[in-house]
VOGU-3710 file (C-alpha; in Angstrom, 3 decimals, decimal comma):
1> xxxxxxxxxx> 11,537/-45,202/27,310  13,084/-41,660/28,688  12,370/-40,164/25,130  8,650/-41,196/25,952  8,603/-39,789/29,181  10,417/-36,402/27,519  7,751/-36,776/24,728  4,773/-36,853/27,170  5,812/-33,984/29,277  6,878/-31,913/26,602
11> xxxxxxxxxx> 3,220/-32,835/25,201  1,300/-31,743/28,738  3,646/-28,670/28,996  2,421/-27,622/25,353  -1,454/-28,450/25,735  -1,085/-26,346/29,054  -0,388/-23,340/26,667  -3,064/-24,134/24,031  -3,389/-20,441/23,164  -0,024/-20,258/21,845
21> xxxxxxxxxx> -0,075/-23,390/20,192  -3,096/-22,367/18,520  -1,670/-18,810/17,503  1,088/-21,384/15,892  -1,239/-23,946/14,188  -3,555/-21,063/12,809  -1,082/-18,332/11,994  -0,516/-19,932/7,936  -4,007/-20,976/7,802  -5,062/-17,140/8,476
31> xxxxxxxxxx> -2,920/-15,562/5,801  -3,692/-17,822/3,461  -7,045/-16,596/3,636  -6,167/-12,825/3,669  -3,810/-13,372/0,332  -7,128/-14,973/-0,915  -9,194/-11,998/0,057  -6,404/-9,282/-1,711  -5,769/-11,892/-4,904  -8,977/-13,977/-5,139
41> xxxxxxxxxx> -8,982/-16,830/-6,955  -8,552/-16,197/-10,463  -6,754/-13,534/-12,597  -6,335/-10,411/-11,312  -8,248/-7,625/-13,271  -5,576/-4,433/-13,982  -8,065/-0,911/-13,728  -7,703/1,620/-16,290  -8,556/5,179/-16,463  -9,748/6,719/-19,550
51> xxxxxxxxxx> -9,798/9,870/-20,542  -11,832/10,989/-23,730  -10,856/14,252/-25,708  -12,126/13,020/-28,847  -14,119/14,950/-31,177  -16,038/13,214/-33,892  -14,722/13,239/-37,877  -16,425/13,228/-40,620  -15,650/10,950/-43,437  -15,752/10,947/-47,054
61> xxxxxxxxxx> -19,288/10,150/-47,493  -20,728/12,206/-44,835  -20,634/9,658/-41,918  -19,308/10,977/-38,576  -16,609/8,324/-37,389  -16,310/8,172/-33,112  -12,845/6,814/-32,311  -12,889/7,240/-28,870  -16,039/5,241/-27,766  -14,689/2,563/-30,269
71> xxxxxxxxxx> -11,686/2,567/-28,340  -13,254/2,192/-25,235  -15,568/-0,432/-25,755  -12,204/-2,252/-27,355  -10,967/-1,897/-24,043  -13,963/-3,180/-21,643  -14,060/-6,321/-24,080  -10,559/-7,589/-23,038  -10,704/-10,499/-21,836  -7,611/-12,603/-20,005
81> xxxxxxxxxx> -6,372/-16,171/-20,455  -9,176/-17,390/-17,920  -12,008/-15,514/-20,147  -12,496/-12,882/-17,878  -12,212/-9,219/-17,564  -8,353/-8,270/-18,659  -9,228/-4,222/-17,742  -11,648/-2,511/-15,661  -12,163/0,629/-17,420  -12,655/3,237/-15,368
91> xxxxxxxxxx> -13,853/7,350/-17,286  -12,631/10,642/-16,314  -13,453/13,812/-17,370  -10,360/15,321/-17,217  -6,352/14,366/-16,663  -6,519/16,008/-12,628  -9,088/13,398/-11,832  -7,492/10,750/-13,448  -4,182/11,135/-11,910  -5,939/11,372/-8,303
101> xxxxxxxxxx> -7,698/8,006/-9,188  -3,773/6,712/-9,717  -2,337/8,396/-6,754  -5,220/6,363/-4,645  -4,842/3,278/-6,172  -8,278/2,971/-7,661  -6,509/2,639/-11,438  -3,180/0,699/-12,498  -2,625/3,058/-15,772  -4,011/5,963/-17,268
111> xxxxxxxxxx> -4,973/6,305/-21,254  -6,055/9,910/-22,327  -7,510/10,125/-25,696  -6,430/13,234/-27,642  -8,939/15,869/-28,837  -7,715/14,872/-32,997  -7,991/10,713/-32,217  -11,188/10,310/-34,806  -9,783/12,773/-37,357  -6,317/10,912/-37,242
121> xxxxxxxxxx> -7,903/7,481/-38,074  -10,595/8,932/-40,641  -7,026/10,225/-42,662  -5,196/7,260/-42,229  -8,366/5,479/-43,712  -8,763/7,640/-46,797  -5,260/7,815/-47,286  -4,998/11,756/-46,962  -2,782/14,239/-44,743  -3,720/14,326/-41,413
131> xxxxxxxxxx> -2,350/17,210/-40,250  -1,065/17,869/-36,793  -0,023/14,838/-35,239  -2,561/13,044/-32,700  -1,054/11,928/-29,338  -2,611/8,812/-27,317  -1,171/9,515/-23,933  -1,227/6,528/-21,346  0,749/7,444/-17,916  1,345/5,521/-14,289
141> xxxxxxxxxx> 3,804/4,768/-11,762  6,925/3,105/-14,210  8,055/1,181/-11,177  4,867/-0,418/-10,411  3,975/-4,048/-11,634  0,416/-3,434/-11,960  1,057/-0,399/-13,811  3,536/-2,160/-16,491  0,742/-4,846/-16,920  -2,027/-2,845/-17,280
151> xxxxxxxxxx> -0,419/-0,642/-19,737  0,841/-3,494/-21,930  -2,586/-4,817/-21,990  -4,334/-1,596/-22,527  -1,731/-0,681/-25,200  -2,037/-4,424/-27,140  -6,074/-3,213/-27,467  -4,997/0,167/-28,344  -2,477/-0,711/-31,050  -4,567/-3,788/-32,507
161> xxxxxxxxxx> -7,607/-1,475/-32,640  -5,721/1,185/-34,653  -4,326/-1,407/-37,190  -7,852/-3,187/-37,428  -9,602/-0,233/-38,239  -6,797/2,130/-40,854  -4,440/-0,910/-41,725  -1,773/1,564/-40,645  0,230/0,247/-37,486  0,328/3,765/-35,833
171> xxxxxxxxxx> -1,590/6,510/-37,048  -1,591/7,942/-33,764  1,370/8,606/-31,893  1,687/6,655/-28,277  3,307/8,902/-26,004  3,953/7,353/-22,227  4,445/9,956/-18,941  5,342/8,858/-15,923  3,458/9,601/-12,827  5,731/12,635/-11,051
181> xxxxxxxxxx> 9,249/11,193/-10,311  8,378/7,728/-10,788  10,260/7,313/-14,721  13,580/8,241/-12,639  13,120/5,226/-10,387  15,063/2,456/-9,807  14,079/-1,093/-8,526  16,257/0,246/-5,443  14,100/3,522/-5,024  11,105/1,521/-5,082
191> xxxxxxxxxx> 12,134/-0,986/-2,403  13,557/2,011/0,266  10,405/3,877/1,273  8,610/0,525/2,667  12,012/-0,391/4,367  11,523/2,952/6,252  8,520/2,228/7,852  9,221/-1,585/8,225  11,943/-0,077/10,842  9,290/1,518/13,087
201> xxxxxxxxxx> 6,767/-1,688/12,997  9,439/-3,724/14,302  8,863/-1,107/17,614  5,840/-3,942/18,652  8,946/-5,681/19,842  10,753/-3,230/22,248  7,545/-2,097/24,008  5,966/-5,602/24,296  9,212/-7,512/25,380  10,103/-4,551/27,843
211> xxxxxxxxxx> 6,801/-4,348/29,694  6,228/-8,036/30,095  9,755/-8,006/31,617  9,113/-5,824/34,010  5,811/-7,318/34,916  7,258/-10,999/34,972  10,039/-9,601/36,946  7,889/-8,114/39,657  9,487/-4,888/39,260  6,152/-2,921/38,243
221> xxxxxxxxxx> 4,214/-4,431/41,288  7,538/-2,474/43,421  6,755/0,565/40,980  3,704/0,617/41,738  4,383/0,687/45,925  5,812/3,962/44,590  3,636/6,885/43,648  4,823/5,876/39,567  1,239/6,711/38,116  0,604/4,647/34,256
231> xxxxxxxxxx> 1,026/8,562/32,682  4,895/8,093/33,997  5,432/4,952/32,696  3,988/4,218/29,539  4,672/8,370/28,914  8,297/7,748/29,503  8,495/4,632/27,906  6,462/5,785/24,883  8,754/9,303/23,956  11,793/6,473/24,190
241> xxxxxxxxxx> 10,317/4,491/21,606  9,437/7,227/19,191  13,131/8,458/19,616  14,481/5,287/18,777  11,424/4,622/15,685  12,828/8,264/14,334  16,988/7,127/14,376  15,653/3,906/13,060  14,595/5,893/10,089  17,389/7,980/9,928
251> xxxxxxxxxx> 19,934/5,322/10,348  17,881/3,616/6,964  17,771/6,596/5,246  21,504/7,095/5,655  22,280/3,766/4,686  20,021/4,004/1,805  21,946/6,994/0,401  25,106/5,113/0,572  24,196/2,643/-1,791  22,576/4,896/-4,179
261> xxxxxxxxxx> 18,728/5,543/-2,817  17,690/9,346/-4,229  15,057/10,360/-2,331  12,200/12,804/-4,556  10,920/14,391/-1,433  12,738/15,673/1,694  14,055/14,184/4,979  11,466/15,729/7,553  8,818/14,144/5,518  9,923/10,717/6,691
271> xxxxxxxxxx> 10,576/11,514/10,074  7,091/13,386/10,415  5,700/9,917/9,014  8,000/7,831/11,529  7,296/9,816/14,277  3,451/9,963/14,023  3,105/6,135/12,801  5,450/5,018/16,173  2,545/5,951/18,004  0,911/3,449/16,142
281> xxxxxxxxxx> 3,356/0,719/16,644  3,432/1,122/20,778  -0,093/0,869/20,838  0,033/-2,361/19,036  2,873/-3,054/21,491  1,029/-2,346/24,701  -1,918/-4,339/23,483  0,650/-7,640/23,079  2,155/-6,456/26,412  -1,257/-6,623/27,735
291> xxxxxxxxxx> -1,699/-10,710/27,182  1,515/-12,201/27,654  2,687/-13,221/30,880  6,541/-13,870/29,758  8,958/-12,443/27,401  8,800/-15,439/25,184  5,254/-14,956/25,156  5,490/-11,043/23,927  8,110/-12,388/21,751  5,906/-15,270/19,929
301> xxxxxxxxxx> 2,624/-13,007/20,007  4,109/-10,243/18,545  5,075/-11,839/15,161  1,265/-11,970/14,558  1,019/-8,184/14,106  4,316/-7,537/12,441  3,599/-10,136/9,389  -0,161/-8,226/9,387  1,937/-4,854/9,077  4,805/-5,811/6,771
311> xxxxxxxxxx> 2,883/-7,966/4,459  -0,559/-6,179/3,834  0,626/-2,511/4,269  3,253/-2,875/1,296  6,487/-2,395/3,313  7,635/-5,218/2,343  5,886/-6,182/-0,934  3,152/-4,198/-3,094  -0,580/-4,480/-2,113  -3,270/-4,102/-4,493
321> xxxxxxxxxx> -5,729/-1,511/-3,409  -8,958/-3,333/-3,051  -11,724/-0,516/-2,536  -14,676/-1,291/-0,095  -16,413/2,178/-0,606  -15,793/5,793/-1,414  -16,406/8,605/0,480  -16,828/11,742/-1,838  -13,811/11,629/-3,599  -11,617/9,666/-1,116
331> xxxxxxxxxx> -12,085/5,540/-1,826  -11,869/3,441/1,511  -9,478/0,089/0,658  -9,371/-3,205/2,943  -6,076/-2,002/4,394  -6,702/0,944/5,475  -6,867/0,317/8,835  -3,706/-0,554/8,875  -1,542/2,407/10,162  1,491/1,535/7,989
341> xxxxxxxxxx> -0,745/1,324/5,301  -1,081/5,019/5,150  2,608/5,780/6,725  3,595/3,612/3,193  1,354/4,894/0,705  2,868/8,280/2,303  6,583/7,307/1,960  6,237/5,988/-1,162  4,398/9,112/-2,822  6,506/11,735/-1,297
351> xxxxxxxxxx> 10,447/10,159/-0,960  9,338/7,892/-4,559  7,024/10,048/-6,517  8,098/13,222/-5,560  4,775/14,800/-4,462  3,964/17,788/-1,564  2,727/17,114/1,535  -0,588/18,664/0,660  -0,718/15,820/-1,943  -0,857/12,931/0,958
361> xxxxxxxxxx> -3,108/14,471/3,159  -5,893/12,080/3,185  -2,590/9,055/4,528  -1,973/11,514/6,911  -4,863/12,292/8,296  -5,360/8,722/8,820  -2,474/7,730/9,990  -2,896/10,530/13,032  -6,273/9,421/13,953  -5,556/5,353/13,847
371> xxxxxxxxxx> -1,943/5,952/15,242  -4,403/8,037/18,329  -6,340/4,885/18,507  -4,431/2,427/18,346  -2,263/4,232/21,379  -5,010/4,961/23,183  -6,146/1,575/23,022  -3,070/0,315/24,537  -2,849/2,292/27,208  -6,521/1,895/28,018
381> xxxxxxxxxx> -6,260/-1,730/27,990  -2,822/-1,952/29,713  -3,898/-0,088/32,774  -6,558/-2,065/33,237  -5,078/-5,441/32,654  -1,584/-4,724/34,628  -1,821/-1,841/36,548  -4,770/-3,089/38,337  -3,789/-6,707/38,869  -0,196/-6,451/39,494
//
């Protein structure tokens, strides 16, 4: 009968809080959705970006052979195990543009068809010298999953097409290149760059617990009997929390380096990322700050933004690009408004790959202007929902 009595209370005492318990109920429910949106429902589709140097060749009897739009229409009629597309084949007209498409994350792989690809296959046919050897060229990040699928697809077509059409298994040689540092890799070097900016997400915490204590606590009604203006606190509280995002970082990067993380790109870079993306993460703290009453409450809440940042920015696991539009050559992805989305990308290109800053401007740029709004968002919305009623 007292277990009843517990059980009721505890029952009242829950329904009392029905936001939370609805943040709890619906919290599964609404990834499960957003994996579906990234993934979709079938078999994922691996983009390709070709690149066609081929001349034409003539033949014995005066026919002009065209190996690379062969080849290509090989690859658009892959299909998967479901039936559908195995490659979207994207075209390039040169290797620059190509390797920006695989920087972005608009293609998995790259396949550049040399200028001698029709004259190869017309020898191997007529069983004469070819000459100087031919060199099929297909390039990507060699620590990315996509990348190793794609290019095992793309390559099957490629090889099965050569063999199918000269009865020779390779008249053209395959050559792979990694994308910058990415064939030096290791599945350690892939994993560090997301566990960089994974340390300044978990910032929500710090500035969302802190401020809710101090409101819950009465202690910023008492600040406020003082002439404290917002600028003073959330200023103060904001250059602590970038300090402590930036040692976060360099406490990771140290460790990383003990156990054998080799970083392409220099130190600054990631602490210019940290430093600009903690912005970020205080707004998003603020804003948590801004509806919870408790601790606990700024506790539970703020898991709800930290599995949206760690799970569909790629700190913690890769995220397939999935384009919404392009704006000249810069393609907008579902992500991207996501601040760690572009603090990752911007990690991963420049401590991974080994690429310039001048090469990541475009995560940069965005990460500035949505770490401004999410900040300014916070603070906004904080002085209006605490300064003002406490």
């Amino acid at each position: 009968m007292r277990l009843w009595c517990v059980f009721r209370k505890s029952l009242r005492e829950q329904l009392r809080e029905l936001w939370l318990l609805s943040l709890v109920l619906s919290l599964a429910p609404f990834f499960v959705v957003l994996f579906y949106l990234v993934f979709g429902g079938g078999t994922w589709s691996y983009r390709v970006v070709v690149v066609d140097h081929d001349q034409p060749a003539k033949l014995a009897d005066g026919r002009l052979y065209r190996g690379g739009p062969e080849l290509l229409a090989v690859l658009v009629a892959a299909r998967n195990a479901a039936g559908g597309s195995a490659l979207r084949v994207l075209t390039a007209g040169d290797r620059s543009h190509a390797e920006r498409l695989l920087l972005s994350g608009e293609a998995h792989a790259l396949i550049e068809i040399p200028e001698g690809f029709s004259r190869a296959i017309a020898a191997a046919r007529e069983k004469r010298p070819a000459g100087q050897p031919a060199e099929l060229v297909y390039m990507g990040d060699m620590t990315s999953t996509s990348y190793m699928v794609a290019a095992v697809l793309a390559i099957t077509q490629v090889s099965s097409y050569l063999e199918s059409v000269t009865e020779v298994r390779f008249p053209v040689t395959l050559v792979e290149k990694p994308l910058g540092g990415s064939g030096t890799r290791s599945e350690l070097d892939l994993a560090i760059p997301g566990l960089f900016v994974l340390a300044i997400i978990l910032l929500i915490f710090p500035v969302a617990m802190s401020l809710a204590r101090e409101s819950e606590s009465g202690c910023l009604r008492r600040l406020q009997l003082t002439r404290l203006t917002s600028f003073d606190l959330l200023g103060g509280l904001s250059l602590v929390q970038v300090l402590v995002g930036v040692v976060a970082v360099l406490c990771a990067f140290g460790t990383a380096h003990l156990v054998g993380f080799r970083s392409q790109g220099p130190l600054w870079a990631a602490i210019a990322i940290s430093a600009v993306g903690s912005f970020a993460m205080i707004g998003v703290g603020l804003l948590v700050a801004c509806f919870s009453r408790s601790v606990t409450e700024a506790f539970l809440l703020g898991n709800f933004p930290m599995m949206l940042l760690m799970f569909f920015s790629g700190a913690m696991i890769p995220i397939p690009k999935v384009p919404i539009f392009s704006i000249g050559a810069v393609t907008v992805g579902l992500w991207d408004w996501l601040p760690a989305t572009h603090a990752v990308s911007a990690m991963n290109k420049v401590l991974g790959i080994g690429l310039g800053i001048g090469a990541v401007w475009y995560e940069l740029v965005s990460l500035v202007i949505l770490s401004a709004l999410y900040f300014f968002a916070g603070v906004w919305l904080f002085k209006r929902r605490r300064m003002r009623a406490s």
